[in-house]
N, CA, C and O atoms as a GROMACS GRO file, in nm:
protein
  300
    1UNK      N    1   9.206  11.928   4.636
    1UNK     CA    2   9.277  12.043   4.691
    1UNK      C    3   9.369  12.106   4.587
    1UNK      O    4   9.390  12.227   4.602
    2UNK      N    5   9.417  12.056   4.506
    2UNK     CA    6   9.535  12.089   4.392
    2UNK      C    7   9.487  12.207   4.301
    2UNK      O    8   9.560  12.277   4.232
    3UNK      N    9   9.324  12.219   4.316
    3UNK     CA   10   9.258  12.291   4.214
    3UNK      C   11   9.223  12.441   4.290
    3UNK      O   12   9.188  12.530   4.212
    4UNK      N   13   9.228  12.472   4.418
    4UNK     CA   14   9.180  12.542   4.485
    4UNK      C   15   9.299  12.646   4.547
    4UNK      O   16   9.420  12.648   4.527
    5UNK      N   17   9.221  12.721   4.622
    5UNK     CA   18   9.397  12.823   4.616
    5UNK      C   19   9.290  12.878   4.774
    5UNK      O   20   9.184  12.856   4.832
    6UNK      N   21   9.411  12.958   4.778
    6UNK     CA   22   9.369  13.001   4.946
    6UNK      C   23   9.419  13.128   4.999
    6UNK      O   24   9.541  13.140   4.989
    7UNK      N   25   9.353  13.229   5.054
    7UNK     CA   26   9.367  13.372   5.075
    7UNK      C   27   9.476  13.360   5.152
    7UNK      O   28   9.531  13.252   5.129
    8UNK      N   29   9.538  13.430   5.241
    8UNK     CA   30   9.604  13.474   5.341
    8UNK      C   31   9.549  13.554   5.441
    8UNK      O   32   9.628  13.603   5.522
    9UNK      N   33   9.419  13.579   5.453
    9UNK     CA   34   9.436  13.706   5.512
    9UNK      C   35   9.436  13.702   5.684
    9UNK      O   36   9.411  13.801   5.753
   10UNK      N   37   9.463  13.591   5.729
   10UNK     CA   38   9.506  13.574   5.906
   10UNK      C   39   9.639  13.575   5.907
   10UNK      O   40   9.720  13.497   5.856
   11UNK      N   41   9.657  13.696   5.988
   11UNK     CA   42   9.760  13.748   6.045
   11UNK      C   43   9.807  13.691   6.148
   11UNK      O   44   9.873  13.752   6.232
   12UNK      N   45   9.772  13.528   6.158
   12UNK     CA   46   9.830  13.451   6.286
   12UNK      C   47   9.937  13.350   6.222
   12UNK      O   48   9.902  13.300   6.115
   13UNK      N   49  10.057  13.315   6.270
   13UNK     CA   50  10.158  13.322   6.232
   13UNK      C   51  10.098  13.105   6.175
   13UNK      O   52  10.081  13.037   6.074
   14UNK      N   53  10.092  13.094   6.311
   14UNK     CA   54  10.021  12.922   6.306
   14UNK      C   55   9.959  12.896   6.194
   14UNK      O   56   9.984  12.796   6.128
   15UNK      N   57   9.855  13.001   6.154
   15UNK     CA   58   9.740  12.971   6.047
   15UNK      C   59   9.828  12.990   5.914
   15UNK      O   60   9.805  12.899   5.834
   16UNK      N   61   9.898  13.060   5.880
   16UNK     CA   62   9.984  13.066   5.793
   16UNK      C   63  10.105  12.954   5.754
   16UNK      O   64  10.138  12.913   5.642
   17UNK      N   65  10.159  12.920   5.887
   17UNK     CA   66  10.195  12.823   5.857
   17UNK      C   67  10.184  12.657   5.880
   17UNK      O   68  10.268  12.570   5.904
   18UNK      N   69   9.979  12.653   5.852
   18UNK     CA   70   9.896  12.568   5.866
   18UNK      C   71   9.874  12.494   5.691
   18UNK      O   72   9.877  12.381   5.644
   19UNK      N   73   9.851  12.631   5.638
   19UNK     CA   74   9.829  12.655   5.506
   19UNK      C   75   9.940  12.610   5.406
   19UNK      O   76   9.924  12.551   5.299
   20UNK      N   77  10.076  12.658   5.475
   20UNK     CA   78  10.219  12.631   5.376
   20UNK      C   79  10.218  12.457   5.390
   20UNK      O   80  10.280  12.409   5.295
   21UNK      N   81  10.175  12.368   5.467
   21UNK     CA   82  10.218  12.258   5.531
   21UNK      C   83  10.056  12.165   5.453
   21UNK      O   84  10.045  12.054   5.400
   22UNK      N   85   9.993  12.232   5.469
   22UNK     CA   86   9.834  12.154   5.426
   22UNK      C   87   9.828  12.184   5.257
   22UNK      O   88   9.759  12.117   5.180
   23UNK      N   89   9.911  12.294   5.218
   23UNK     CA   90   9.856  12.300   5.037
   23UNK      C   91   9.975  12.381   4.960
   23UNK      O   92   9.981  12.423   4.844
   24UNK      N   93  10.070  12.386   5.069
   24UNK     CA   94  10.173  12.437   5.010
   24UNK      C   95  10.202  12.566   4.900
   24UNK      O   96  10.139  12.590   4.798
   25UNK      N   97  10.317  12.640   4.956
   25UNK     CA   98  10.301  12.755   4.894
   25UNK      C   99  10.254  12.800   4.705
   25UNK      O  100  10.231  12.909   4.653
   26UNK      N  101  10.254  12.719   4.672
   26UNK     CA  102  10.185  12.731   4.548
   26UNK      C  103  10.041  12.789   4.497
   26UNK      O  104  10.002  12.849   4.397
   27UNK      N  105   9.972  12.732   4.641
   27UNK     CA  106   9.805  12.731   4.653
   27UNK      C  107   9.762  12.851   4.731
   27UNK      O  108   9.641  12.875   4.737
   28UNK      N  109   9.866  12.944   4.805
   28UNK     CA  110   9.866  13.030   4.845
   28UNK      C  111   9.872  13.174   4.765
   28UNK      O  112   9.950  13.193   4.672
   29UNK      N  113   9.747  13.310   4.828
   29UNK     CA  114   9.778  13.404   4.739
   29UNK      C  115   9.736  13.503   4.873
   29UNK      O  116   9.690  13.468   4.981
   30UNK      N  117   9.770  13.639   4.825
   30UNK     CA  118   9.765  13.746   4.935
   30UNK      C  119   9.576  13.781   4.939
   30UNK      O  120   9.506  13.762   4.839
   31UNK      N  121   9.546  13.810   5.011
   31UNK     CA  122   9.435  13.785   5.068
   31UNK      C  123   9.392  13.942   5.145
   31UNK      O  124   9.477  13.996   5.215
   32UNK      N  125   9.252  14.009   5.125
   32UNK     CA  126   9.206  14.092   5.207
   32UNK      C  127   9.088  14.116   5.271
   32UNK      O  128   9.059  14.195   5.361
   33UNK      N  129   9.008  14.012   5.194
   33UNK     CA  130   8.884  13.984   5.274
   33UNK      C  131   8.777  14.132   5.182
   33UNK      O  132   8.668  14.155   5.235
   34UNK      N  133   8.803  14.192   5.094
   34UNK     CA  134   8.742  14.280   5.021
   34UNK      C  135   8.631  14.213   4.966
   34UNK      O  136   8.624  14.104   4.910
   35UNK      N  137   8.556  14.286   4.989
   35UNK     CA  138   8.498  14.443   5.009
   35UNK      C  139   8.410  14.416   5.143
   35UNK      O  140   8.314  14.490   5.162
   36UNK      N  141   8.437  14.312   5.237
   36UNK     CA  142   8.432  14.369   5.388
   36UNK      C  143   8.552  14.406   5.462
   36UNK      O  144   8.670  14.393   5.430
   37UNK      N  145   8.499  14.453   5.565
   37UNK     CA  146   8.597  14.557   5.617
   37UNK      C  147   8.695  14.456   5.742
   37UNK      O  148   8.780  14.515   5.808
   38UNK      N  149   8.673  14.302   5.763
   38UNK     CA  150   8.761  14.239   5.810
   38UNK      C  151   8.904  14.272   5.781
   38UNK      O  152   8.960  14.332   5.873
   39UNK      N  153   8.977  14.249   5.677
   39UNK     CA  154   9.080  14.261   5.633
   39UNK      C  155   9.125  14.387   5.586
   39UNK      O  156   9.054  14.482   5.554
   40UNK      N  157   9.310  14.379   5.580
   40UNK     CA  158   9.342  14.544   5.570
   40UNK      C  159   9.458  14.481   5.462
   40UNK      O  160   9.551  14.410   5.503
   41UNK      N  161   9.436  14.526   5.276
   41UNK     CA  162   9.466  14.521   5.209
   41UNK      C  163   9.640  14.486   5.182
   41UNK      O  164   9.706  14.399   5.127
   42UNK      N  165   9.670  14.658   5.286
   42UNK     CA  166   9.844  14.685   5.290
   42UNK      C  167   9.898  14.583   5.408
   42UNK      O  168  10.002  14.517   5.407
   43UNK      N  169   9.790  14.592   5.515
   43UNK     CA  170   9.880  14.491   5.623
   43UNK      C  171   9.890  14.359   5.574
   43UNK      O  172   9.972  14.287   5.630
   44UNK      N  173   9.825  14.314   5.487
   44UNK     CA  174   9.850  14.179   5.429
   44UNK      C  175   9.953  14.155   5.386
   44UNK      O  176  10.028  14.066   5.424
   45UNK      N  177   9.972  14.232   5.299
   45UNK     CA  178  10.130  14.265   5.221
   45UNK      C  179  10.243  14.255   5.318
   45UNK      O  180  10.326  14.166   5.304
   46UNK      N  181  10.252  14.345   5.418
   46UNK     CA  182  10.355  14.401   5.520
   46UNK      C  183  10.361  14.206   5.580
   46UNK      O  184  10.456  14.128   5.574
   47UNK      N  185  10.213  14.184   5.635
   47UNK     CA  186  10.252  14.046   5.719
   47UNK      C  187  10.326  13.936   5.594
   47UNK      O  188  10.430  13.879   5.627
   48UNK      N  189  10.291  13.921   5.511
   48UNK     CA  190  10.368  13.844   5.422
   48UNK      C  191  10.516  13.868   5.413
   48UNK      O  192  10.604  13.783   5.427
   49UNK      N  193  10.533  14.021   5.381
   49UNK     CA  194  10.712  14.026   5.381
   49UNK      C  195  10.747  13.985   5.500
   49UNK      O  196  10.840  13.905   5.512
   50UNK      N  197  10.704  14.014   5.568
   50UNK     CA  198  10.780  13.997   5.701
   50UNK      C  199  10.803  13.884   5.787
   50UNK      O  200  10.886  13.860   5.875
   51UNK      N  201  10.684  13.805   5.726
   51UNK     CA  202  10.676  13.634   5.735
   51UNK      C  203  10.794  13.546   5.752
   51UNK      O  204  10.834  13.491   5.649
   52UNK      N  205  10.860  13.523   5.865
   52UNK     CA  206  10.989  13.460   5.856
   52UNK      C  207  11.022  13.325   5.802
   52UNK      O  208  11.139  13.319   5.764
   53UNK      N  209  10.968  13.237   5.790
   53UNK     CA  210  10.929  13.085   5.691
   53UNK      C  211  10.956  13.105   5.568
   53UNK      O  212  11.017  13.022   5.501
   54UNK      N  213  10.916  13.217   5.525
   54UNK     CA  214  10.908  13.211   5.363
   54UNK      C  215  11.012  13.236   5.301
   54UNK      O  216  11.000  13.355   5.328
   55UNK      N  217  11.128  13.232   5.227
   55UNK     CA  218  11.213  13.240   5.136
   55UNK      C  219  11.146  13.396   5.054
   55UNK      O  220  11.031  13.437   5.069
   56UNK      N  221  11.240  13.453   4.982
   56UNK     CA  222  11.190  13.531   4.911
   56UNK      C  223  11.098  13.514   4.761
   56UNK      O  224  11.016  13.584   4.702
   57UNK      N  225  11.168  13.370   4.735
   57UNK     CA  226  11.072  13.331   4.613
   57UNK      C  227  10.952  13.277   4.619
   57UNK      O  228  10.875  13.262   4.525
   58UNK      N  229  10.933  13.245   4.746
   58UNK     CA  230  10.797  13.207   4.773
   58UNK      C  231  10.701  13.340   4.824
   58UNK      O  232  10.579  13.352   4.810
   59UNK      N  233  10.781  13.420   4.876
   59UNK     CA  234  10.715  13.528   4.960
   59UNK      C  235  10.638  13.622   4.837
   59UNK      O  236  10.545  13.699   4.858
   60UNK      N  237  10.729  13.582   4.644
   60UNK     CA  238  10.675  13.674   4.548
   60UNK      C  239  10.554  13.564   4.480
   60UNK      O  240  10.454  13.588   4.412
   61UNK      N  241  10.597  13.462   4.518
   61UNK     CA  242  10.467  13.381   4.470
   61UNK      C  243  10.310  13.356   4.535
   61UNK      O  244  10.210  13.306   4.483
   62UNK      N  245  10.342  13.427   4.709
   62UNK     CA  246  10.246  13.455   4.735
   62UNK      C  247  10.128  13.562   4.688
   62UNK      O  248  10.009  13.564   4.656
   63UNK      N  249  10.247  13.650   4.706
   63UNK     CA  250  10.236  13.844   4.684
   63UNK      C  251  10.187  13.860   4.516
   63UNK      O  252  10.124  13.960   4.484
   64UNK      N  253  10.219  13.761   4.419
   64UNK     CA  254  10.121  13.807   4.299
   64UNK      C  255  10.153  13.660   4.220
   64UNK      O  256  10.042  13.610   4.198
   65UNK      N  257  10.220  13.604   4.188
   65UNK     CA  258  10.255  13.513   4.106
   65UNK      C  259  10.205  13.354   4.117
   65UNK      O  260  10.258  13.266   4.048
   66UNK      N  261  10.118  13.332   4.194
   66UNK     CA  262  10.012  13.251   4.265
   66UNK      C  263   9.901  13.297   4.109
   66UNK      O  264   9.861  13.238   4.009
   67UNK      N  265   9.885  13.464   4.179
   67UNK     CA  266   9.742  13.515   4.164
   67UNK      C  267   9.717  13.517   3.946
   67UNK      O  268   9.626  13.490   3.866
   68UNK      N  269   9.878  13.571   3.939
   68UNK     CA  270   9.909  13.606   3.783
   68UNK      C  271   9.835  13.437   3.732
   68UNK      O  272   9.743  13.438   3.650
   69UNK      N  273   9.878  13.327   3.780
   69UNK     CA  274   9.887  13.203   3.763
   69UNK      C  275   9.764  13.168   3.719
   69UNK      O  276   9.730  13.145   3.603
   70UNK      N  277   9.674  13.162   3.861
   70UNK     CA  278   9.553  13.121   3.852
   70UNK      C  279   9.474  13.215   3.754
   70UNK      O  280   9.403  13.152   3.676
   71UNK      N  281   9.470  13.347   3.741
   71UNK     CA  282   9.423  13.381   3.602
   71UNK      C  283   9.463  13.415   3.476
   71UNK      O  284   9.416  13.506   3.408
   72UNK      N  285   9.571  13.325   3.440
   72UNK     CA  286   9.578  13.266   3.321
   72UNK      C  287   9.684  13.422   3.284
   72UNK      O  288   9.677  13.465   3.169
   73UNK      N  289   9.745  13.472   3.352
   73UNK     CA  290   9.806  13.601   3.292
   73UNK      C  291   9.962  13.559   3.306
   73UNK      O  292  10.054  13.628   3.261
   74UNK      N  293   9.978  13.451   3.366
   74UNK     CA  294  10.178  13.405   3.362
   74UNK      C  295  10.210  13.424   3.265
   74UNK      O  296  10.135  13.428   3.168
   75UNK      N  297  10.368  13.448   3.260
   75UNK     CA  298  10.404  13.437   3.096
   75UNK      C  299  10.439  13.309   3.082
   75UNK      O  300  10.472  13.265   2.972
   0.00000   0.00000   0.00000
């Protein structure tokens, strides 16, 4: 599991915080389900800020710094 990372894109509050508890916010990244039309890019975003669990430093490590990570672009 340490190697694997995991979308976001359910907007159910449980499943989200299924994910923080099973792989922890690290393994977490924002999620849209692209290029099918399940998922909605901006509401992903919006449900993440608004996500009450999350701290703000986790809420930016979801939102890109996960994503910067896993492809090798961190500083």
């Amino acid at each position: 599991m340490e190697r694997l990372y995991f979308d976001t894109i359910s907007y159910y509050e449980p499943a989200l915080l299924a994910g923080l508890a099973c792989v922890g916010v690290d393994r977490l990244v924002i999620g849209s389900d692209a290029p099918f039309a399940v998922g909605d890019l901006d509401r992903s975003v919006r449900e993440i800020r608004a996500f009450p669990f999350l701290p703000e430093r986790d809420r930016q490590k979801v939102l890109h710094e996960n994503a910067l990570r896993f492809l090798g672009l961190a500083k």
